[in-house]
VEXDREN-2710 file (C-alpha; in Angstrom, 1 decimal):
% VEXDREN-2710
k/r/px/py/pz
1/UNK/-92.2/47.6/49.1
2/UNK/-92.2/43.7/47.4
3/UNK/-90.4/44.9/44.7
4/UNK/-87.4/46.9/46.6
5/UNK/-86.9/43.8/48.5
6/UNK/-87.1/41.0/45.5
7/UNK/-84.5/43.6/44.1
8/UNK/-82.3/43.7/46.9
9/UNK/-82.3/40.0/47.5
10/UNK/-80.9/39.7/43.9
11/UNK/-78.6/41.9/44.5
12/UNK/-77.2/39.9/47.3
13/UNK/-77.2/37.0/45.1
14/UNK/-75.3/38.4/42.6
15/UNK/-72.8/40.1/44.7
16/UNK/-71.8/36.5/46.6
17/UNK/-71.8/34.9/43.1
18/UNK/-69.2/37.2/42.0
19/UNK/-66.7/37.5/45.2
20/UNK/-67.1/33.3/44.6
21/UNK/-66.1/33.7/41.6
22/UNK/-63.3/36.4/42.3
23/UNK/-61.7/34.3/45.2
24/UNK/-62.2/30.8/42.6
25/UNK/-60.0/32.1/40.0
26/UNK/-57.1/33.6/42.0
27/UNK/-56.8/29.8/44.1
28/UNK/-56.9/27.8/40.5
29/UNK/-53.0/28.0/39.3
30/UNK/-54.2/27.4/35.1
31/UNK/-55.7/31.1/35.6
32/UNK/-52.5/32.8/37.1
33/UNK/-49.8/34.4/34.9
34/UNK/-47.3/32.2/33.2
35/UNK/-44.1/32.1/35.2
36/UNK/-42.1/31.5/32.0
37/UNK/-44.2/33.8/30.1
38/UNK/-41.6/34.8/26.9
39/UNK/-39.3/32.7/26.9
40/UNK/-36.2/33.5/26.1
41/UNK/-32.8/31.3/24.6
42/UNK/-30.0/33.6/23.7
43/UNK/-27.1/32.9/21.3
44/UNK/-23.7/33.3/22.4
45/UNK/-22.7/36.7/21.0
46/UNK/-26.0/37.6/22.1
47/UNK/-25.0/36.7/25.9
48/UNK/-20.9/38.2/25.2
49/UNK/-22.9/41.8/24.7
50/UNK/-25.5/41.7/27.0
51/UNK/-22.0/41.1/29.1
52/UNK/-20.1/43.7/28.4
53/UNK/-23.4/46.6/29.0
54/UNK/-23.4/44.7/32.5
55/UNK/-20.7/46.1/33.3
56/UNK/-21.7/49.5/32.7
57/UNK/-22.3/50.1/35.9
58/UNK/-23.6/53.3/37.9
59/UNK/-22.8/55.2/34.2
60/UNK/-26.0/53.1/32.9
61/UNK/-27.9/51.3/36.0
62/UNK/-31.0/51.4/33.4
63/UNK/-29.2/49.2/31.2
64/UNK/-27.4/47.1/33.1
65/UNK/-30.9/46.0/34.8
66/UNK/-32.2/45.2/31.7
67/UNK/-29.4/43.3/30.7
68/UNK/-29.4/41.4/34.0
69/UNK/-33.4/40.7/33.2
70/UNK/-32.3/39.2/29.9
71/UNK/-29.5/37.5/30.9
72/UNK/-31.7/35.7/33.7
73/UNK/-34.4/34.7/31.8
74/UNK/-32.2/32.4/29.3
75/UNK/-30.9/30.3/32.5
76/UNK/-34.5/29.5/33.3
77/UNK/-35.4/32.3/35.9
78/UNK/-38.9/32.9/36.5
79/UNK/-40.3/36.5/36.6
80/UNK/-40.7/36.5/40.5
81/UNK/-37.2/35.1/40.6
82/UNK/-36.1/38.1/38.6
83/UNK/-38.2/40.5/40.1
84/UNK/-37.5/39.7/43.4
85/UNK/-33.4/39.7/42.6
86/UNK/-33.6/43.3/41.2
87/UNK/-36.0/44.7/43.5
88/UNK/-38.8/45.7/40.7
89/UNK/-42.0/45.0/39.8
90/UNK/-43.2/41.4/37.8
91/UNK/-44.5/43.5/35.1
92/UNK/-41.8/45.5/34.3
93/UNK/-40.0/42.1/34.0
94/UNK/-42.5/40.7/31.9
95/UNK/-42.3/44.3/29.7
96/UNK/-38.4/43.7/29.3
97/UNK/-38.9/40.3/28.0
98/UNK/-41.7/41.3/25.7
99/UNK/-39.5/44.4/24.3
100/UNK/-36.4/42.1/23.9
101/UNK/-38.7/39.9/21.7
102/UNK/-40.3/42.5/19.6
103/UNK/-36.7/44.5/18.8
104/UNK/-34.3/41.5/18.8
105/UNK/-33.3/42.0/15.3
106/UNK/-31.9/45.3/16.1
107/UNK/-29.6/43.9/18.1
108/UNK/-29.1/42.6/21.6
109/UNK/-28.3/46.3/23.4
110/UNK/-30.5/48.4/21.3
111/UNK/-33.3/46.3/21.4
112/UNK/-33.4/46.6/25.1
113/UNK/-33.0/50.9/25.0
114/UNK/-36.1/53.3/25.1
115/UNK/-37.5/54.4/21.6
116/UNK/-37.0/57.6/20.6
117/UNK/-39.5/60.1/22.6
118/UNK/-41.6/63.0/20.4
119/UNK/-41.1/65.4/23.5
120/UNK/-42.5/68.9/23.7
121/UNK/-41.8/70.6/20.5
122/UNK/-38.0/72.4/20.1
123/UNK/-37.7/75.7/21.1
124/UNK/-34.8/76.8/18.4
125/UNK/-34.6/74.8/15.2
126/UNK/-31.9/73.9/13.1
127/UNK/-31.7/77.1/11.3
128/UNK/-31.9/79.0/15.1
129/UNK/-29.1/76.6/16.3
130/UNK/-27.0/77.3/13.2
131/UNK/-27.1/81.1/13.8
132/UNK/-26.1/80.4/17.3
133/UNK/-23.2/78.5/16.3
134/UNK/-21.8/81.1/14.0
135/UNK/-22.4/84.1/16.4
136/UNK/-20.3/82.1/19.1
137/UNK/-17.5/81.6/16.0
138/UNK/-17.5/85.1/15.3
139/UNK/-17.3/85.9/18.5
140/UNK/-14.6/84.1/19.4
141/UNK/-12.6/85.3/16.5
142/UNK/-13.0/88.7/16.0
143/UNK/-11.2/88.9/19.9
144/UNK/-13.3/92.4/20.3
145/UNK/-14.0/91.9/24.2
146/UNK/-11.1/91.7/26.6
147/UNK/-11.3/88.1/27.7
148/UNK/-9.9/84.7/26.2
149/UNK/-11.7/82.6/27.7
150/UNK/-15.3/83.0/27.9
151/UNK/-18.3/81.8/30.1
152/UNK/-21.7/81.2/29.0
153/UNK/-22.8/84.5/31.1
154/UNK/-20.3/86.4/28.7
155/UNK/-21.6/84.5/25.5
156/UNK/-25.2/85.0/26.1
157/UNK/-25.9/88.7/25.8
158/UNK/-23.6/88.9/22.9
159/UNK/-25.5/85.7/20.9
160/UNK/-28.7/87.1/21.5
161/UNK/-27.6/90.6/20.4
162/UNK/-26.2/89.2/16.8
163/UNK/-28.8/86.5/16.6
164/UNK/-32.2/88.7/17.7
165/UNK/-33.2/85.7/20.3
166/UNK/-34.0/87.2/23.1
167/UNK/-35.4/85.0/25.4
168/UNK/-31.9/82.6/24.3
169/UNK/-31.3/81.3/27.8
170/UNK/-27.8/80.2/29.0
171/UNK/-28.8/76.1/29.4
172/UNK/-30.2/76.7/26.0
173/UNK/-26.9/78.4/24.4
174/UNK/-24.6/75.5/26.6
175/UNK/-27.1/72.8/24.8
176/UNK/-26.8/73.8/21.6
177/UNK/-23.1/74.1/21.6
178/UNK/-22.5/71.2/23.4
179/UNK/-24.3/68.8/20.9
180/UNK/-22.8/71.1/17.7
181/UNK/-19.5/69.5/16.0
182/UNK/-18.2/73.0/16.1
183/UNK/-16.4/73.8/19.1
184/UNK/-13.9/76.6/18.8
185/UNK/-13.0/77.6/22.2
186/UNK/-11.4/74.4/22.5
187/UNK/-7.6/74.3/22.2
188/UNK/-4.3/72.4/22.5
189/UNK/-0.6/73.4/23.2
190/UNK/1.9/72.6/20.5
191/UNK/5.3/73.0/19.4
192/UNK/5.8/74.1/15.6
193/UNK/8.8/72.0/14.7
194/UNK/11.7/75.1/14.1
195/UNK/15.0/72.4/13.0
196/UNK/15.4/73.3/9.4
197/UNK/16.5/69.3/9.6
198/UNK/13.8/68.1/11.1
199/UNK/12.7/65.7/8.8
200/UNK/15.9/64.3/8.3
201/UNK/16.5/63.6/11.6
202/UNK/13.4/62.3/12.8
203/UNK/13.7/60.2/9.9
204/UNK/17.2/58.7/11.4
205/UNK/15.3/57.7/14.2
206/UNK/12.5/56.3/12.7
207/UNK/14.2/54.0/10.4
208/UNK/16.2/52.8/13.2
209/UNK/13.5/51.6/15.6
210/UNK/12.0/50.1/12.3
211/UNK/15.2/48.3/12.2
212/UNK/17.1/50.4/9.3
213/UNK/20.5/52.6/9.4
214/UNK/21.2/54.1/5.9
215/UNK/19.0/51.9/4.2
216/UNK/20.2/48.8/5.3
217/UNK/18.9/46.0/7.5
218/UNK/20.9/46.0/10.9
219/UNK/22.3/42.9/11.9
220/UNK/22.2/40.9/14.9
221/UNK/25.1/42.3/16.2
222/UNK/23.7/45.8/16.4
223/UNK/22.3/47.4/18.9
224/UNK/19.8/51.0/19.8
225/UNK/20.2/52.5/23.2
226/UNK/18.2/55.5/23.8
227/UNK/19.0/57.4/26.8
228/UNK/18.5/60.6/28.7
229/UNK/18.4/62.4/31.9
230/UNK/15.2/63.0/34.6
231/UNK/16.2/65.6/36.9
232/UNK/14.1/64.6/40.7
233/UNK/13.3/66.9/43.2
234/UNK/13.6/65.5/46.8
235/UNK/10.1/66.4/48.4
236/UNK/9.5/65.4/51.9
237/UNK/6.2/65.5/53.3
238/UNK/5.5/67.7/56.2
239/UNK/3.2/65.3/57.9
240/UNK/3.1/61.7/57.5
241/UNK/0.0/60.1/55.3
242/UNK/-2.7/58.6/56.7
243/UNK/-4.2/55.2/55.6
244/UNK/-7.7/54.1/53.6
245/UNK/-10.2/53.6/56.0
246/UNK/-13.7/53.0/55.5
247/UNK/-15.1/56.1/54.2
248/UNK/-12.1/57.3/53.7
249/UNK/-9.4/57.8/51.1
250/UNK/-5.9/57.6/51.7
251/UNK/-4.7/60.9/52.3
252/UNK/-1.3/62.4/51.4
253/UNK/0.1/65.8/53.0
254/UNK/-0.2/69.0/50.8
255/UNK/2.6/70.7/52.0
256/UNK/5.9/69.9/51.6
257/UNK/9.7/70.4/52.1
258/UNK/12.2/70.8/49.4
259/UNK/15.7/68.6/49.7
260/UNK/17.5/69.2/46.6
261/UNK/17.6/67.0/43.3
262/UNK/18.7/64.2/42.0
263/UNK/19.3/63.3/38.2
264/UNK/18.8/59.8/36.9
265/UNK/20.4/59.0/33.8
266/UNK/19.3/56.0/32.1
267/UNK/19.9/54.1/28.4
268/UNK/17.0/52.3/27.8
269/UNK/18.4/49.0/24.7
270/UNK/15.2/49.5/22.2
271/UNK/15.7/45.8/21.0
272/UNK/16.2/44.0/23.8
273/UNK/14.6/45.7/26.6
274/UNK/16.9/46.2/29.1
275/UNK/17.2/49.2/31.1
276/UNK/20.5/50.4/32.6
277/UNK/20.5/53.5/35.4
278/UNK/22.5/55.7/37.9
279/UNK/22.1/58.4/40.1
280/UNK/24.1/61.4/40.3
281/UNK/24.2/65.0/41.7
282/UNK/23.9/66.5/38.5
283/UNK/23.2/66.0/34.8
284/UNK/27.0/66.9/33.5
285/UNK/29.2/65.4/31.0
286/UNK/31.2/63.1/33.7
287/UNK/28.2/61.3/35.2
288/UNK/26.8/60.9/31.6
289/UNK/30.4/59.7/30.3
290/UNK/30.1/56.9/33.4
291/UNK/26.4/56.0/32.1
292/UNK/28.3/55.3/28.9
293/UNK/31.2/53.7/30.4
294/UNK/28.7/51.5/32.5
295/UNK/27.2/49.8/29.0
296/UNK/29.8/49.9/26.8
297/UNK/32.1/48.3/29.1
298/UNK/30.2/44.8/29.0
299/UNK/28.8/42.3/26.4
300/UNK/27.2/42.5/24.2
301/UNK/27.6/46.2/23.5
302/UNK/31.6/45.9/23.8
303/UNK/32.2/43.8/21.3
304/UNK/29.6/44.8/19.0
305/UNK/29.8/46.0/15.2
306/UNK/28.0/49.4/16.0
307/UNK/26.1/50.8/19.3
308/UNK/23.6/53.3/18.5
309/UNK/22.9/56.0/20.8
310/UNK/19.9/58.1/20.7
311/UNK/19.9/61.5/22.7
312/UNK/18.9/65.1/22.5
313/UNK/20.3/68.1/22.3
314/UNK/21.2/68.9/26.2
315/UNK/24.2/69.6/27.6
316/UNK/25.8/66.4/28.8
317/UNK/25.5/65.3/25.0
318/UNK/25.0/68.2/23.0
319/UNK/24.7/67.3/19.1
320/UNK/27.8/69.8/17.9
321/UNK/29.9/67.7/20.5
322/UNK/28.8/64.8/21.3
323/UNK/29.5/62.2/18.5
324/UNK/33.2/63.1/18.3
325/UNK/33.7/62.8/21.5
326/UNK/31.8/59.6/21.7
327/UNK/33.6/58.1/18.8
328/UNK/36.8/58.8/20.4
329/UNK/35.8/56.4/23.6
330/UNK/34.3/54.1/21.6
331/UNK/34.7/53.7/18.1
332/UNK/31.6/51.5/17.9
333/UNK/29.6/53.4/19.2
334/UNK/27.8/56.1/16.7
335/UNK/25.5/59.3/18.3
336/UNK/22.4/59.9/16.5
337/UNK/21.2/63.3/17.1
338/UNK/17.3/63.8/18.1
339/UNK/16.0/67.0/16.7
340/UNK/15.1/70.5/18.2
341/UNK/11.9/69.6/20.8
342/UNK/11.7/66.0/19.5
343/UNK/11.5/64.3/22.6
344/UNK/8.9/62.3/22.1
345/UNK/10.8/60.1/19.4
346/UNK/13.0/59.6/22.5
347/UNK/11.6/55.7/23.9
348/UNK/13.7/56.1/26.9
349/UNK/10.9/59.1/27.9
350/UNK/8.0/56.5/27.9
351/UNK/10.4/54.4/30.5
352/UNK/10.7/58.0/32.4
353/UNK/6.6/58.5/32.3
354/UNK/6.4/55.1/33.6
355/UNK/8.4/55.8/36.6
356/UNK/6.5/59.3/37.7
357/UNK/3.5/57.5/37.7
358/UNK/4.7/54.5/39.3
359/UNK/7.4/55.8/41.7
360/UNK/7.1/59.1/42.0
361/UNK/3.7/60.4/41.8
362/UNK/3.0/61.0/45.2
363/UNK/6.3/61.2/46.3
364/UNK/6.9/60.4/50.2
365/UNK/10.8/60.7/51.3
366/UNK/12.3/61.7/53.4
367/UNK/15.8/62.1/52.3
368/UNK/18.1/61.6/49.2
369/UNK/19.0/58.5/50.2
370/UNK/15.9/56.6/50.2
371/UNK/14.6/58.5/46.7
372/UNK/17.8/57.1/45.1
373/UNK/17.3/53.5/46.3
374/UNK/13.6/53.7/45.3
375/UNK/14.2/54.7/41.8
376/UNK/17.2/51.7/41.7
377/UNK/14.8/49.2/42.9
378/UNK/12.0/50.1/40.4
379/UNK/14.6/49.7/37.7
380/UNK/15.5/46.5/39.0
381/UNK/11.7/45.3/39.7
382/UNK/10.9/46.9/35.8
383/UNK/13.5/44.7/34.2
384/UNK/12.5/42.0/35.6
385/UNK/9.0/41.8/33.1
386/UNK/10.6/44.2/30.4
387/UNK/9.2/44.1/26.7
388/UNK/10.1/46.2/24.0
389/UNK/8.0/49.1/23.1
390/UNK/5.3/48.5/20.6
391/UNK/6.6/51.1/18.1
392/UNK/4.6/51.9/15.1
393/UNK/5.3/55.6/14.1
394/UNK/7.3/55.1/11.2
395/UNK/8.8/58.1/8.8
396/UNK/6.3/57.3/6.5
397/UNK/3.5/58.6/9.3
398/UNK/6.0/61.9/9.9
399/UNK/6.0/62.8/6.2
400/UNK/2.2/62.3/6.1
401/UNK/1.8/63.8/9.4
402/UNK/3.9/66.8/8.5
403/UNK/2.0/67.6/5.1
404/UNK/-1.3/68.0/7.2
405/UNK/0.1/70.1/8.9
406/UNK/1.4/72.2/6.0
407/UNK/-1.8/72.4/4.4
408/UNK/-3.4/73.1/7.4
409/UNK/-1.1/76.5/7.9
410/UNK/-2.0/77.4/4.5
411/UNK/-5.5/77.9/5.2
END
């Protein structure tokens, strides 16, 4: 029984030694982790795109953390500091820095994302995944099933009946496509341009917003006015809106009543930004020939050596009638014609989008009254700041833009 005891009591010894010991090296600060363990000095582009992936975020909160560690340890933050600011652990600080240290050279960003991960092995490989993609291209173009549009529960069966995969689930079928380049059940609306002249008319246009008429330079004393009509419905709510409150968006009424339209004709000078406007009943010849009488009739368009205005083809200024007449009022001025469905070359339409989204878009009125003053008001609060459109389609781009297009529909 000596022996258990003499054991025992050694025991004890060593067992108070070591809690001594234990308690001893957490009090003495020289054994506790380095508050400014990896250091770190950054450079200033360093610190400009560590910036910008701050501001990531919800789309990237990973990221924007890390950023916010890195960003915090070059002003002199300690890892407590840090860790207590981001609501993490001291080690995962630490691992940030040490990370940020090891990848630098890769860059700023990259150095703080994860490594590439092995993973569990792929199910479909690239020759699998390139049998998928042409299945869903055949498909899609042979038109044999009476849909045009397809879900992945109509792709599925038909894939894994062409392709022999069987167990080809849908997630699996919507992965593959979505990471392939391929991607034919896209599509876009478009209008094939059907003006014989087409070129040579776009080209008209071109030259003069690059500042050309015939080949030669316009002067000083010549001006571009493009100009146009927006027809306006009159929609009045049928309840009033509510405010934003907190938790709540501002809410506008569904429903509403129809009052009739207005039609805003505008001219919109493509040099000098101004912006002249009037509201009518209709879009007719009369309230368009008092649009014109409204900028003609003053300086500097009165007395200059030519007024160019560009319109389209509608009915207030169709393109068989309209320059003679508008020679005949004014012999300075000179109509250019926009082609068939050109309305895009048209900068008085980018003045029009402006105002739906500004103006109109949502639209609370209650009579035609107060939509008229609204859109006057706008065009007086637009001029105000106006700058000429940056412009840089030229009839260089058409003609390239045109023979893609060619070779495209020779395929």
């Amino acid at each position: 029984m000596v022996w258990i005891k003499q054991f025992f009591n050694k025991k004890m010894v060593w067992l108070r030694e070591s809690i001594h010991f234990q308690k001893g090296s957490l009090s003495q600060p020289n054994m506790a982790r380095s508050v400014y363990k990896y250091e770190i000095h950054l450079s200033g582009q360093e610190k400009q795109v560590l910036r910008q992936a701050k501001k990531k975020g919800r789309q990237k909160v990973r990221l924007v953390n890390r950023s916010l560690i890195i960003l915090w340890a070059d002003t002199g933050k300690t890892i407590a500091q840090t860790a207590e600011l981001l609501d993490c652990c001291e080690q995962t600080v630490v691992n940030q820095r040490k990370r940020f240290l090891e990848r630098r050279a890769e860059g700023a960003v990259v150095a703080l994302q994860d490594l590439p991960r092995s993973g569990r092995p792929p199910t479909y490989g690239p020759v699998e995944k390139a049998h998928v993609v042409a299945a869903v291209c055949e498909i899609l173009h042979e038109h044999e099933q009476p849909l045009s549009r397809f879900a992945l529960s109509d792709l599925a069966p038909l894939v894994r009946r062409r392709t022999d995969l069987n167990h080809l689930s849908q997630t699996s079928l919507s992965r593959i496509l979505s990471k392939n380049v391929l991607k034919p059940w896209q599509y876009q609306y478009w209008l094939f341009p059907r003006d014989p002249d087409f070129v040579t008319k776009a080209c008209v246009v071109l030259d003069l917003y690059a500042g050309f008429w015939q080949g030669q330079r316009l002067g000083p004393d010549e001006y571009i006015l493009s100009a146009d009509e927006k027809t306006i419905q009159v929609l009045a709510r049928c309840h009033p809106g509510t405010v934003a409150s907190p938790g709540h968006l501002a809410r506008v009424e569904f429903e509403y009543e129809r009052l009739g339209t207005v039609a805003y004709l505008a001219a919109w000078d493509v040099r000098q930004a101004k912006i002249f406007g009037r509201m009518a009943p209709t879009t007719d010849i009369a309230n368009f020939n008092l649009l014109l009488d409204q900028v003609m009739n003053q300086a500097p368009y009165q007395d200059s050596l030519r007024t160019f205005w560009i319109v389209d083809s509608g009915r207030a200024h169709h393109r068989h009638t309209f320059p003679a007449r508008l020679t005949k009022l004014y012999p300075n001025a000179v109509a250019v014609p926009l082609p068939i469905h050109a309305s895009w070359l048209n900068q008085i339409e980018i003045y029009f989008s402006i105002l739906q989204r500004k103006v109109l878009t949502p639209m609370e009125v209650t009579d035609r009254a107060m939509l008229t003053q609204r859109v006057l008001d706008f065009q007086d609060y637009y001029q105000a700041t106006a700058q000429p459109f940056s412009w840089k389609f030229t009839a260089a781009d058409l003609k390239k833009r045109l023979e893609v297009l060619h070779n495209f529909m020779l395929i």
